[in-house]
C-alpha positions as CSV (number, residue, x, y, z in Angstrom):
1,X,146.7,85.1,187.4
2,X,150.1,85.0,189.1
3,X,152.6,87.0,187.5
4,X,157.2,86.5,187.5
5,X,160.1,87.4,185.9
6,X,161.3,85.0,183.0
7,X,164.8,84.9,184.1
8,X,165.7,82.1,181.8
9,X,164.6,84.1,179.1
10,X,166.2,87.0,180.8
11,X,169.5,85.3,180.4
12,X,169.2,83.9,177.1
13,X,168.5,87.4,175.8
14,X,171.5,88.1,177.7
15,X,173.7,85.7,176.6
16,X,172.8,86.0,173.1
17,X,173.7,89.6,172.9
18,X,177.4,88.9,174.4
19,X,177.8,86.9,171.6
20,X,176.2,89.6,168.9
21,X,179.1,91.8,171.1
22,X,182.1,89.9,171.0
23,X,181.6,88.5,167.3
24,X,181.1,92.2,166.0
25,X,184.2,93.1,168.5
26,X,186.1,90.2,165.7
27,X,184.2,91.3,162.4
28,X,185.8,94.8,162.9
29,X,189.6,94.0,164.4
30,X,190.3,90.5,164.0
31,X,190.4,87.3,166.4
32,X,193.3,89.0,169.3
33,X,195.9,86.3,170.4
34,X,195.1,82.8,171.1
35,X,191.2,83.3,171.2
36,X,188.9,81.1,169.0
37,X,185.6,79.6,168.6
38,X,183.6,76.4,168.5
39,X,179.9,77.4,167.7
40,X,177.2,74.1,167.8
41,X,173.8,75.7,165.7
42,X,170.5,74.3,164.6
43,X,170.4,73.3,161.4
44,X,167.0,73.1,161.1
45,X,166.1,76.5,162.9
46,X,164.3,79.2,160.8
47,X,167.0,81.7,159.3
48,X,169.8,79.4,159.2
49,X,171.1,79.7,155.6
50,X,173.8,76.5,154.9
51,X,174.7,74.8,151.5
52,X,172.2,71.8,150.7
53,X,175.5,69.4,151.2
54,X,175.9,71.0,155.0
55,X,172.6,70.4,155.7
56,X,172.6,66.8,154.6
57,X,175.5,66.2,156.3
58,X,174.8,67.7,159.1
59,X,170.5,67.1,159.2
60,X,170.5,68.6,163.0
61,X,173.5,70.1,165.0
62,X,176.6,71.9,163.6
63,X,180.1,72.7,165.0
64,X,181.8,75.3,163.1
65,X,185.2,76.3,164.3
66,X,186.2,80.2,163.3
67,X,190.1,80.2,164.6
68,X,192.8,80.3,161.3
69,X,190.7,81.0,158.0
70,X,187.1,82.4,158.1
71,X,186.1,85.5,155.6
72,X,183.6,88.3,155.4
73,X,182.2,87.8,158.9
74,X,179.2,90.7,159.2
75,X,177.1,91.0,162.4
76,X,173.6,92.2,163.0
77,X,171.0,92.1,165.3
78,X,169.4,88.6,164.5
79,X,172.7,86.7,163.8
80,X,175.9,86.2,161.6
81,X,177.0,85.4,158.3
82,X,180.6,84.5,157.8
83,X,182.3,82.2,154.9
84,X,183.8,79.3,156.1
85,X,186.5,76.7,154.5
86,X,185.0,72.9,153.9
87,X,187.9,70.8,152.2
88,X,189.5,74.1,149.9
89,X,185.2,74.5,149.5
90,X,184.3,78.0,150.8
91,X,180.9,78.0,151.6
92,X,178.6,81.0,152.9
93,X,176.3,80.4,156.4
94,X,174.3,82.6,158.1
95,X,173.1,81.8,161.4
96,X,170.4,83.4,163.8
97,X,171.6,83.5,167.3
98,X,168.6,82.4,168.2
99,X,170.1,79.4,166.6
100,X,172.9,78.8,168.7
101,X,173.1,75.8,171.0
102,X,177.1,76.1,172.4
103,X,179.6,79.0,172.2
104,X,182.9,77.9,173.1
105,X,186.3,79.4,173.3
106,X,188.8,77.0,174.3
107,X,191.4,79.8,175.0
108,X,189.7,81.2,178.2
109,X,188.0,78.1,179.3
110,X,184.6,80.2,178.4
111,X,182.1,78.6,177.1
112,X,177.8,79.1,176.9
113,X,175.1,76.5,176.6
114,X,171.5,77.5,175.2
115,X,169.1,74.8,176.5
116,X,166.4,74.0,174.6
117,X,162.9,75.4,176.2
118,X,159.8,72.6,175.9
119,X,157.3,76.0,176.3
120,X,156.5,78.3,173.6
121,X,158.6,81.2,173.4
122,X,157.5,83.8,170.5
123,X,157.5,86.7,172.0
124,X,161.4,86.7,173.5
125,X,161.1,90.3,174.1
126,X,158.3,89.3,177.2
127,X,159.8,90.2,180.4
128,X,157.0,88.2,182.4
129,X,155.4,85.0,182.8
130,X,151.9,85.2,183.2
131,X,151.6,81.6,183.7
132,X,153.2,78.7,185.3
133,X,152.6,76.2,183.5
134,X,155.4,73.8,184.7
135,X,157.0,73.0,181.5
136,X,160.4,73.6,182.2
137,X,163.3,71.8,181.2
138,X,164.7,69.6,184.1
139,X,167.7,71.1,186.4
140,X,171.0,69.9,184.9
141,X,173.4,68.0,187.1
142,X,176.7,70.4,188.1
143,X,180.1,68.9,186.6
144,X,183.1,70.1,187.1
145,X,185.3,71.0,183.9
146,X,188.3,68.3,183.0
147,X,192.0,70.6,182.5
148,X,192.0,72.7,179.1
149,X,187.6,72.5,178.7
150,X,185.8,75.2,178.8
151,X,183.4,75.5,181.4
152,X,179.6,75.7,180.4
153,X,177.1,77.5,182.0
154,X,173.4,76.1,182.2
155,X,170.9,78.7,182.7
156,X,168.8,75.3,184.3
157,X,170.3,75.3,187.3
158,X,169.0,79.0,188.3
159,X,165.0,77.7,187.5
160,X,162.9,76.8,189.9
């Protein structure tokens, strides 16, 4: 039984929690100068809590921009709930972070990627592979961000 660090589970852990940081940094002072987000979520992940219309619309991946009006954004360990403007329509969402597929903000050229794993992963708080079972996702090709993109970061590059 060979044993090794998870580090793609490592980072996504990692990664995840910046994002719990710097959204609980803007539920309690505000967006600060330029700074805003886009946010692409699962739709269809356990937890996420849309509007039926939203979730017809939008059956697997959602954009949500929070920059000039959002409301009531509240933070906790598993995710965020904020209200959101649709068309002078306020609706409510919560979303897990384990949710997340893209966190963007255009302002600093930052931006994060969540690839989607093929293997089971229900215990995220496992440190260690205890198997190799050869089912991850293939490397993504490097590409170089156009003028005003952010840059994404792909965790698939660092697996072996």
């Amino acid at each position: 039984m060979s044993r090794s660090i998870d580090y793609g589970n490592l980072m996504h852990n990692a990664m995840r929690s910046l994002i719990r940081e710097v959204l609980g940094d803007v539920a309690k002072n505000g967006l600060p100068g330029k700074h805003h987000f886009f946010i692409t979520f699962d739709t269809n992940q356990d937890g996420v809590e849309i509007a039926d219309w939203l979730s017809d619309r939008y059956p697997g991946d959602m954009t949500i921009v929070m920059q000039h009006w959002f409301d009531r954004l509240e933070v906790s360990e598993e995710g965020f709930g904020v209200t959101l403007n649709f068309g002078d329509n306020p609706e409510r969402l919560y979303i897990p972070f384990d949710a997340i597929r893209t966190f963007v903000d255009p302002s600093v050229e930052f931006g994060l990627r969540f690839e989607t794993q093929t293997s089971d992963e229900d215990d995220d708080d496992e440190l260690y592979d205890d198997e190799d079972d050869g089912d991850e996702a293939p490397m993504a090709e490097d590409a170089k961000p156009a003028p005003h993109e952010a840059e994404i970061v792909s965790l698939d590059k660092f697996r072996k």
